[in-house]
N, C-alpha and C positions, 0 to 999 in steps of 0.2 A: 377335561382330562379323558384320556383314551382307555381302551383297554391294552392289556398285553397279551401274547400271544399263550401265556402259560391259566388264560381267563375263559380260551376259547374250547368249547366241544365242537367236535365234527357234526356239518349238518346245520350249524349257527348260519344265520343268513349274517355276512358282513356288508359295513359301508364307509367308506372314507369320504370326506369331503373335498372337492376341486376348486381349483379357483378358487379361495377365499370361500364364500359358500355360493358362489354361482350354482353348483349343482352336486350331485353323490354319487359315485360309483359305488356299483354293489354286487355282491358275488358271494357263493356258496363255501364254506368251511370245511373241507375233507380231512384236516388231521395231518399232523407231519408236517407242518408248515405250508400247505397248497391249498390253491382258493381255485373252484373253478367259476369264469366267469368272461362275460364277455370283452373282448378286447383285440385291438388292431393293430397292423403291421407296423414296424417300424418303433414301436412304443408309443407309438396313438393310440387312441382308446378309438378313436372313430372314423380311422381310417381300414377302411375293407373289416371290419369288426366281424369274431365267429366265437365260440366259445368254446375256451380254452384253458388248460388248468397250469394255472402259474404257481410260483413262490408269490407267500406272504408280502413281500419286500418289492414285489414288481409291483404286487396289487395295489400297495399302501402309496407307492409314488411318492412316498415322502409325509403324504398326510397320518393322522392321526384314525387309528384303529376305532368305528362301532360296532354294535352289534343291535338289529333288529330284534325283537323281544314279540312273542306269540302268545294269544290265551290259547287259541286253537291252532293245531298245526299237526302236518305229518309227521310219523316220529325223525328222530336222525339219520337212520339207516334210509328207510324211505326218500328222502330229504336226497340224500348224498345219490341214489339208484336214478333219480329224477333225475340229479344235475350232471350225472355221467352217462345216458342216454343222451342228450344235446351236445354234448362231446362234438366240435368242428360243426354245429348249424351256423349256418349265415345268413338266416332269416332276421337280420337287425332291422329293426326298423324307430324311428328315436320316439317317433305317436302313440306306438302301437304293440312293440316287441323291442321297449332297451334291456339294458342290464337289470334293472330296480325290476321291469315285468317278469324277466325271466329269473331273480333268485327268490321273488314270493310265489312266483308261481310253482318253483320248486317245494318250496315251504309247505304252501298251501294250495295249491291245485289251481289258485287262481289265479290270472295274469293281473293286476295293479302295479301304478305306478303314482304315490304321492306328488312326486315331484309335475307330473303332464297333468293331472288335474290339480295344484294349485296355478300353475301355469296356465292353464285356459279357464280356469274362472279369475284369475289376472286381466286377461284378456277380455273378459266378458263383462267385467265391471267396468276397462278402459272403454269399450264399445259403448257401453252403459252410458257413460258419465258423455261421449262424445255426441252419443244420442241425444242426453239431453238440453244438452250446449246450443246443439244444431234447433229443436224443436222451440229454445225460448228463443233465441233470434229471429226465427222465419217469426213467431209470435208477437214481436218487437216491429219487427219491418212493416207487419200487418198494421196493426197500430200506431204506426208513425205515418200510412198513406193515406 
């Protein structure tokens, strides 16, 4: 179950889910129904992405309303001064600089992104497992000649 928009302070880092939960768009809460956050032309999130302060309802795409929850964090006002400074940047980058890096970094002064490290340690354990597939075979082949 989601939130609603009468749950939200300005400053709340939000995120909705896509795709089923392929992955989360996320973006900042400034009050009055506007999120700023990154997103691309045409109503693509990642086509030419910059950031940009939309209505609630652009942001939600239809999915269902989170909110990011902080022990430690800058306050609101800070929060919201952060994400209106970036105002039209175009520095996206999906590794390095998405949406999810830039509304904690807002928050919190630091650029993370949950979603690209459980993704590369996804990755890291496929590599893993492929590694050791490959190493009992050549092991096997040795033993068989």
């Amino acid at each position: 179950m989601g939130l609603l928009e009468t749950d939200l302070q300005p400053g709340d880092h939000l995120y909705v889910r896509r795709y089923g939960l392929f992955y989360s768009h996320h973006g900042i809460y400034m009050g009055n129904g506007r999120v700023v956050h990154y997103t691309g032309q045409e109503g693509k999130e990642k086509k030419n992405p910059n950031v940009k302060e939309t209505g609630l309802e652009e942001f939600l795409h239809g999915g269902t309303l989170k909110r990011r929850n902080y022990k430690k964090r800058h306050s609101p006002t800070e929060t919201m001064k952060v994400a209106e400074r970036y105002l039209a940047d175009d520095n996206y980058s999906l590794l390095f600089n998405n949406c999810e890096h830039f509304a904690t970094y807002c928050v919190t002064g630091r650029r993370k992104s949950k979603q690209i490290k459980q993704a590369v340690g996804g990755v890291a354990v496929t590599m893993g497992a492929i590694a050791g597939i490959m190493i009992r075979k050549r092991k096997q082949n040795k033993n068989t000649t």
